[in-house]
N, C-alpha and C positions, 0 to 999 in steps of 0.2 A: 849215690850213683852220679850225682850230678859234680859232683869234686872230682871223683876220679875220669870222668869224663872229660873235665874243663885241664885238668893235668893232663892226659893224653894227646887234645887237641893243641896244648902249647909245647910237647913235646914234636910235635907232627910241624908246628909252626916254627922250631928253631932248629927243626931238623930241613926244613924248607919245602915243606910238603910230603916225606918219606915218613910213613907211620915204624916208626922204627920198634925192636923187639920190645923197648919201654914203653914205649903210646901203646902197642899193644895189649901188654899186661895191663894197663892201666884201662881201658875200654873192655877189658876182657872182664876185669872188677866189676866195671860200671852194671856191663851188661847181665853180668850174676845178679848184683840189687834191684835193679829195673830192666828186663829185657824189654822196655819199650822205652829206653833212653832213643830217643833219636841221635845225635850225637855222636854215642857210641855206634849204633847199629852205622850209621854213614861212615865212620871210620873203618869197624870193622871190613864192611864192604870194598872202602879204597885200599884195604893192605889186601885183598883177596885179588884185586887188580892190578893194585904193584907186583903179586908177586906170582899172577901167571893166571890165576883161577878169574877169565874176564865175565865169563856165563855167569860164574856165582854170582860176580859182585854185581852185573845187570841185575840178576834176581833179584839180590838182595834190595838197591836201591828201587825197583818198584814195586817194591814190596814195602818200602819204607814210606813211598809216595801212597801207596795204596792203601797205608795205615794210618798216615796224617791228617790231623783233625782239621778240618774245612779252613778252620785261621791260624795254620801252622805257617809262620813268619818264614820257618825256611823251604819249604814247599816249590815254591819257583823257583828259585838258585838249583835246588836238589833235579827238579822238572828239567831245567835248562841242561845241567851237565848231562842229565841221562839221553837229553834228545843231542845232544850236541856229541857224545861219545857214540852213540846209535849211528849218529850219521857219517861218524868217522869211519867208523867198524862197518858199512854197510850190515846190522840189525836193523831189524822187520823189527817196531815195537807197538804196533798198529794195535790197538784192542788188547794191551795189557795192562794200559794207565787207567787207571778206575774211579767213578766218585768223584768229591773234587778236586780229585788230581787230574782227572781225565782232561778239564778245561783249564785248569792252570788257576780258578778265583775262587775266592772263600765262598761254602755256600750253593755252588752250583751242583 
């Protein structure tokens, strides 16, 4: 899972951020072997946002936050975008970051 993930995100990186129909299939792999690839699922989520589905991908991404283990390295970054697109979008995400996602530190 974690190959075909790490080819997805370098395809999303030379596509310059556009998870294109290859980083797709290729996160689409990932997520068949491990549906708890973070990685992929956060990919998955931003091609649902590129390409019009913005609810899903909010779900998805706190739902990713929601499922991240207390010292998951990307946790803030993922935290940030979602409050930062929230705030763009005028979303209400008030009481659906949970756990230690909810305060942003490993642990709380």
């Amino acid at each position: 899972a974690r190959l075909h993930s790490a080819l997805g995100e370098a395809l999303v990186q030379v596509a310059q951020g556009v998870v294109t129909d290859n980083a797709l299939i290729a996160f689409r792999a990932a997520a068949a072997r491990d549906p708890n690839d973070a990685r992929a699922r956060y990919f998955l989520a931003l091609r649902k946002d590129q390409t019009g589905d913005r609810d899903g991908a909010m779900d998805d991404w706190i739902a990713l936050l929601n499922s991240a283990p207390a010292d998951a390295p990307w946790a803030p970054q993922v935290r940030a975008l979602v409050e930062r697109v929230a705030a763009e979008r005028g979303v209400d995400i008030s009481g659906r970051i949970t756990g230690s996602a909810a305060t942003g530190s490993p642990g709380s």
